[in-house]
N, CA, C and O of each residue as an XYZ file, in Angstrom:
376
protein
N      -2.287     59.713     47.546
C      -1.323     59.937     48.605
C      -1.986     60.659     49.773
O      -2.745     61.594     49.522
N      -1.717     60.234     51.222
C      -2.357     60.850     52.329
C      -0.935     62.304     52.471
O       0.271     62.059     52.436
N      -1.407     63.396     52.588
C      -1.303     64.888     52.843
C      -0.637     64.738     54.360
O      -1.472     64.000     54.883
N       0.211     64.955     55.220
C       0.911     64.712     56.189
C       1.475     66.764     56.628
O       2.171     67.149     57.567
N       0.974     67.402     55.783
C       1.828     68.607     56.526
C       1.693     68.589     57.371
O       0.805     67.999     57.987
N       2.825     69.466     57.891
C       3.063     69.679     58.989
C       3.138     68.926     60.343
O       3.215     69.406     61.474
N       3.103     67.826     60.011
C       3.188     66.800     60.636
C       4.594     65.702     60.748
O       4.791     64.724     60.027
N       5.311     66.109     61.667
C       6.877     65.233     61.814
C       6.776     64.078     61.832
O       5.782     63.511     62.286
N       8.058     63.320     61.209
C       8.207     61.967     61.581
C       8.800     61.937     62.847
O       9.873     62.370     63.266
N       7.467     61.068     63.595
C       7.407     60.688     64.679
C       8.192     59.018     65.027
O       9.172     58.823     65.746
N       7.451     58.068     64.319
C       7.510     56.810     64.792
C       8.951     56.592     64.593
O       9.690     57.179     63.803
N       9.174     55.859     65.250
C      10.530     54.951     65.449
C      10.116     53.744     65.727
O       9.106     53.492     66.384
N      11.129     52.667     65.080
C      10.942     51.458     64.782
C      12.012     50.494     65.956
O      13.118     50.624     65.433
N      12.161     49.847     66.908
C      13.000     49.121     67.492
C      12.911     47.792     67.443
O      11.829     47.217     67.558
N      13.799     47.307     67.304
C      14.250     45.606     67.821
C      14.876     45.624     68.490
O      15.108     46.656     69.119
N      15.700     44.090     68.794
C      16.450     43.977     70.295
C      18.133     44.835     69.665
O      19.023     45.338     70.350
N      18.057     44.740     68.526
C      19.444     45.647     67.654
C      19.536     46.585     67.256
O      20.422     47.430     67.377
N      18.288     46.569     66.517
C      18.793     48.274     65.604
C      17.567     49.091     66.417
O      16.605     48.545     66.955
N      17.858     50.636     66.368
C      16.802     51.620     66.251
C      16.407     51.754     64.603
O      17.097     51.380     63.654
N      15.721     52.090     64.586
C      14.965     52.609     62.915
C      14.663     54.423     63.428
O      13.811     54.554     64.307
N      15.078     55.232     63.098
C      14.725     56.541     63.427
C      14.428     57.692     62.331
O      14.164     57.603     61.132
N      14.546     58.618     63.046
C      14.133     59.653     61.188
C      15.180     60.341     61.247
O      15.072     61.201     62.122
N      16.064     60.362     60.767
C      17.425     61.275     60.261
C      17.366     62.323     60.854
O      16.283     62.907     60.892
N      18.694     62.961     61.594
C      18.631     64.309     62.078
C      19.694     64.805     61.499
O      20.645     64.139     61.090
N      19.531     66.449     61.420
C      20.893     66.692     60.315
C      22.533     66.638     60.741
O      23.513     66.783     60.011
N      22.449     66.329     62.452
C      23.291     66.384     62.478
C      23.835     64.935     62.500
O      25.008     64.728     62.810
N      22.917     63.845     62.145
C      24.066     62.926     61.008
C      24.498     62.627     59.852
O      24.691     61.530     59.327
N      24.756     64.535     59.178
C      25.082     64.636     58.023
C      26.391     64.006     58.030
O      26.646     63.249     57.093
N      27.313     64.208     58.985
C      28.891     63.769     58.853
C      28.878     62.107     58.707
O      29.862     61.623     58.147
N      28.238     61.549     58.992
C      28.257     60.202     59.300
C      27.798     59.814     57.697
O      28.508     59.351     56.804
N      26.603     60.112     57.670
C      26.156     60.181     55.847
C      27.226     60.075     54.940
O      27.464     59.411     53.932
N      27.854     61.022     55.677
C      28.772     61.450     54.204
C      30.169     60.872     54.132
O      31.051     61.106     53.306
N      30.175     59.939     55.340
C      31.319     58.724     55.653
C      30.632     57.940     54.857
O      30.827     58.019     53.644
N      29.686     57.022     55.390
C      29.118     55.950     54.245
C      29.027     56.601     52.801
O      29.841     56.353     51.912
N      28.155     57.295     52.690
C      28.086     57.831     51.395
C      29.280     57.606     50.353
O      29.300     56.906     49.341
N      30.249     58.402     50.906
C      31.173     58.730     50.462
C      32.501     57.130     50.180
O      33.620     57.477     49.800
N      32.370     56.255     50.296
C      33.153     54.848     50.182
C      32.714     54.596     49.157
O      31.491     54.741     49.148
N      33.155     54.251     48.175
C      33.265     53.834     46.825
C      32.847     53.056     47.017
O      31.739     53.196     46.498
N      32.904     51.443     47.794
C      31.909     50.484     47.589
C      30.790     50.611     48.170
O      30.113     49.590     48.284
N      30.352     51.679     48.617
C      28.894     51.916     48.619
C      27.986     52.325     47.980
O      26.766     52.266     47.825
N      29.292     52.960     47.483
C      28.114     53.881     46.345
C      27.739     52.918     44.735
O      26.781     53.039     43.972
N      28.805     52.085     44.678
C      28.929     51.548     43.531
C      27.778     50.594     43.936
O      27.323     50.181     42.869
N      27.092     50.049     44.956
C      25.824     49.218     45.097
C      24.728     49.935     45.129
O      23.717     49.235     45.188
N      24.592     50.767     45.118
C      23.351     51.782     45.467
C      23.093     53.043     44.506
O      23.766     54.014     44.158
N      21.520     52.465     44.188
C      21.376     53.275     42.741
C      21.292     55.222     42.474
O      21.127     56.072     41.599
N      21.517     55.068     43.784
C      20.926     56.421     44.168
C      22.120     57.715     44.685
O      21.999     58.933     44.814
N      23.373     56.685     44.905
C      23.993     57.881     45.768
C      25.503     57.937     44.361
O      26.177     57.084     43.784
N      25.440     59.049     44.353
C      26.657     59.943     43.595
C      28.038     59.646     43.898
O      28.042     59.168     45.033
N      29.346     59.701     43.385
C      30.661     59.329     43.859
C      31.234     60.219     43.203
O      30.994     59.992     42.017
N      31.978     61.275     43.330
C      31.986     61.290     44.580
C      30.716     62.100     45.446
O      29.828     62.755     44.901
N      30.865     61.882     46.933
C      29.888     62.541     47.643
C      30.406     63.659     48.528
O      30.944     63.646     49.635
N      29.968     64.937     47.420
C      30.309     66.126     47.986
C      29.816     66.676     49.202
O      28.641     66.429     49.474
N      30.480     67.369     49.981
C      29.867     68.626     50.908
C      28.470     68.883     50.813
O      27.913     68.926     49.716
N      27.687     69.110     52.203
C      26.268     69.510     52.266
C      25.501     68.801     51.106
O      24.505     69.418     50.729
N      25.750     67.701     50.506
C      24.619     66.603     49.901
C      23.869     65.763     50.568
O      22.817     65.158     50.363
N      25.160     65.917     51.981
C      24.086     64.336     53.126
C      22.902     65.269     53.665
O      21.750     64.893     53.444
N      23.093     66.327     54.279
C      22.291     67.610     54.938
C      21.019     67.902     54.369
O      19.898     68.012     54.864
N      21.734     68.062     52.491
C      20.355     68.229     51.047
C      19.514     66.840     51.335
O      18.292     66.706     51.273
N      20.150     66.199     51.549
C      19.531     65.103     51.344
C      18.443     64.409     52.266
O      17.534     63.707     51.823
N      18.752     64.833     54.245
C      18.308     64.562     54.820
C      17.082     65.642     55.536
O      16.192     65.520     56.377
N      17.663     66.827     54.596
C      16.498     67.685     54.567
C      15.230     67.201     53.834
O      14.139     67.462     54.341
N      15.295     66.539     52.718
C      14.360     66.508     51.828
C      13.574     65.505     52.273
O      12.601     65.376     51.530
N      13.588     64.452     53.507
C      12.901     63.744     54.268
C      11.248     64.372     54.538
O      10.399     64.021     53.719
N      10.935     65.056     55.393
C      10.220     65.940     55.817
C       8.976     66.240     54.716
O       7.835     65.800     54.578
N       9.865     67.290     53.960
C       8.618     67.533     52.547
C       7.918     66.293     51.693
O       6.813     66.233     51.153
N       8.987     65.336     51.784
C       8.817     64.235     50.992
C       7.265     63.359     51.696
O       6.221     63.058     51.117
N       7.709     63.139     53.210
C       6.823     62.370     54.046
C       5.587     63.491     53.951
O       4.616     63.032     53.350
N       5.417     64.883     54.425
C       4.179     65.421     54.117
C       3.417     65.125     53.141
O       2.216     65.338     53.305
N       3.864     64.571     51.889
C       3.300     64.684     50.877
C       2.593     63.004     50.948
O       1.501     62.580     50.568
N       3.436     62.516     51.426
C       3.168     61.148     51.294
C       3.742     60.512     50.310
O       3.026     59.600     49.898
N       4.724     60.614     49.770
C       5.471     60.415     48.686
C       6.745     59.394     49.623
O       7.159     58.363     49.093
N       7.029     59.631     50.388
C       7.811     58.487     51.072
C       7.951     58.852     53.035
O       7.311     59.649     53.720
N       9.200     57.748     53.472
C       9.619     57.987     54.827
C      10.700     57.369     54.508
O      10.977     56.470     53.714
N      11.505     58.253     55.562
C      13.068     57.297     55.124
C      13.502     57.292     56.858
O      12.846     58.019     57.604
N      14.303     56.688     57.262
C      14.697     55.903     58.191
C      16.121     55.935     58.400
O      16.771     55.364     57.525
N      16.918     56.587     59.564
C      18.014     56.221     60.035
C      18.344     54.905     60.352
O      17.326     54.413     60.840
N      19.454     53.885     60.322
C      19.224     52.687     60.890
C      20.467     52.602     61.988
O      21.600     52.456     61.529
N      20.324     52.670     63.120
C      21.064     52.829     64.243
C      21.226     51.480     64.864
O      20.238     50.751     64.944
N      22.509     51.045     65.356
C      22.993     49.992     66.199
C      22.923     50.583     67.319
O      23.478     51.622     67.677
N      22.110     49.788     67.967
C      21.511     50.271     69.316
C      22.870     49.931     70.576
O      22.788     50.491     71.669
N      23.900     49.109     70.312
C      24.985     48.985     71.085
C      25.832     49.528     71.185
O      26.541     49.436     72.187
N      26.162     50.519     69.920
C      26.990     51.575     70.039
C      26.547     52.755     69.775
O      27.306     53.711     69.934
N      25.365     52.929     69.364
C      24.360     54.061     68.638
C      25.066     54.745     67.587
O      25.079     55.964     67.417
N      25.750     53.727     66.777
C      26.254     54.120     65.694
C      25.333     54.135     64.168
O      24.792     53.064     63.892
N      25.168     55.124     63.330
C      24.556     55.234     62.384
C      25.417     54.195     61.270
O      26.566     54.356     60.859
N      24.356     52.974     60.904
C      25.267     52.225     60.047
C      24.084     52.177     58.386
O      24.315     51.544     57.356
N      23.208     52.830     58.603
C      22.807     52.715     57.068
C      21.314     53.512     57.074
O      20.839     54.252     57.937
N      20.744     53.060     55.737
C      19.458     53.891     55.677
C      18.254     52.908     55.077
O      18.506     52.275     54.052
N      17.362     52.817     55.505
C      15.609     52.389     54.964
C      15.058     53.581     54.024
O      15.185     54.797     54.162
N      14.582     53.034     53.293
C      13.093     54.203     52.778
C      11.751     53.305     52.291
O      11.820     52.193     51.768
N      11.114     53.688     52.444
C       9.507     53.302     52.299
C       9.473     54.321     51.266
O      10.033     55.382     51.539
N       8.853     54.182     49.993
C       8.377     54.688     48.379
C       7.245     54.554     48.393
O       6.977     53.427     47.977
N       5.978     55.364     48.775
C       4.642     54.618     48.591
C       4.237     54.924     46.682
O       4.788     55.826     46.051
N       3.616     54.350     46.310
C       3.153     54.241     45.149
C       1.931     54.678     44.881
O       1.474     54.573     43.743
């Protein structure tokens, strides 16, 4: 694994639709709208139901340490027409 401290996620990803960005905490509320819909969670191996308080925040904190390590990057996925947060990417390196 390449060592990344201290070093932010920078890149952002665009097309003519979406932004690709790096999570900021303050779209914990939005997180925790998707998150929180039962048919979301029931497709996705990863997220809890229900989805409590300050889990989107835990969660989008843990971005950062994760990418230093090189252990992953995860990705806001933004509709660039309304700049609405409609889901999430992650890259897992192995």
């Amino acid at each position: 694994m390449v060592e990344r401290k201290g070093n932010p996620i920078k890149i952002k990803i665009e097309t003519e639709r979406l932004l690709l960005r790096p999570f900021e905490l303050s779209d914990g509320s939005r997180v925790k709208e998707l998150a929180g819909d039962r048919a979301i969670a029931d497709t996705t191996l990863n997220i809890p139901h229900p989805y409590k308080g300050g889990m989107a925040e835990e969660w989008i904190s843990s971005h950062q340490p994760k990418f230093e390590t090189g252990e992953s990057v995860d990705y806001a996925i933004i509709l660039k027409a309304t700049q609405k947060l409609i889901g999430a990417i992650g890259l897992h390196y192995q």
